[in-house]
N, C-alpha and C positions, 0 to 999 in steps of 0.2 A: 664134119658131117655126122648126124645122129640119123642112125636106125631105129626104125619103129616096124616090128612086128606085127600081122596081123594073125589073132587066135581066137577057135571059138572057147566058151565060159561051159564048164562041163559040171562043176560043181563049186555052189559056194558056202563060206564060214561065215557066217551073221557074224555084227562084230558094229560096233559104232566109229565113223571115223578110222581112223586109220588101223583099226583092229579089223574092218574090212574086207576079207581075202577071197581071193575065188583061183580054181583052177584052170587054167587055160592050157587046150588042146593046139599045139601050135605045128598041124602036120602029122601027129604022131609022138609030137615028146609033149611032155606036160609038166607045167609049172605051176606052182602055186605065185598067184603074183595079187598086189593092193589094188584094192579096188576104191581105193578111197575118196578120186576123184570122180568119180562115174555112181553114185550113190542109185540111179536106176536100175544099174545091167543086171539081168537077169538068167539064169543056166539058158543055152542054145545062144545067146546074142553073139555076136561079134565085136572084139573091139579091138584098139591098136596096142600095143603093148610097147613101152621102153626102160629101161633099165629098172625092170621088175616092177613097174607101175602102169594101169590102165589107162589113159592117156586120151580116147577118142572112142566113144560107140560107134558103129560102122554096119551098113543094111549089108544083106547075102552077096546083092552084086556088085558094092564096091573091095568086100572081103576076096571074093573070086578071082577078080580084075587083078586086084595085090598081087596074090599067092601065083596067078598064071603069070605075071610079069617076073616075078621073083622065078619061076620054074626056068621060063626064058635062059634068063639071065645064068642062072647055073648052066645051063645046059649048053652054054656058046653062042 
């Protein structure tokens, strides 16, 4: 089973292709991760994030949905 993150894009590094990089706010830790797939996203977007790659743009309320399920789940 893979995990996919969802994190919003706080800041990005112009970059062509897989020089591509944006910051992602994930809760409060932040990562720099590729954005190499996702050539649209934009700072504030959401998108899913997995092993250091953007992987899926994502609207406000399915980002939400994620993150409250994920809280859940830590919480018992």
């Amino acid at each position: 089973m893979c995990l996919a993150l969802p994190g919003q894009v706080v800041a990005l590094t112009e970059g062509e292709g897989f020089d591509r990089r944006g910051t992602v706010d994930f809760e409060g830790v932040r990562q720099e991760i590729s954005l190499a797939y996702l050539p649209e996203v934009q700072v504030g977007d959401f998108v899913l994030a997995h092993v250091g790659f953007a992987i899926s743009r994502l609207d406000i309320a399915e980002a939400e949905r994620i993150l409250r399920e994920l809280r859940e789940l830590q919480a018992g």
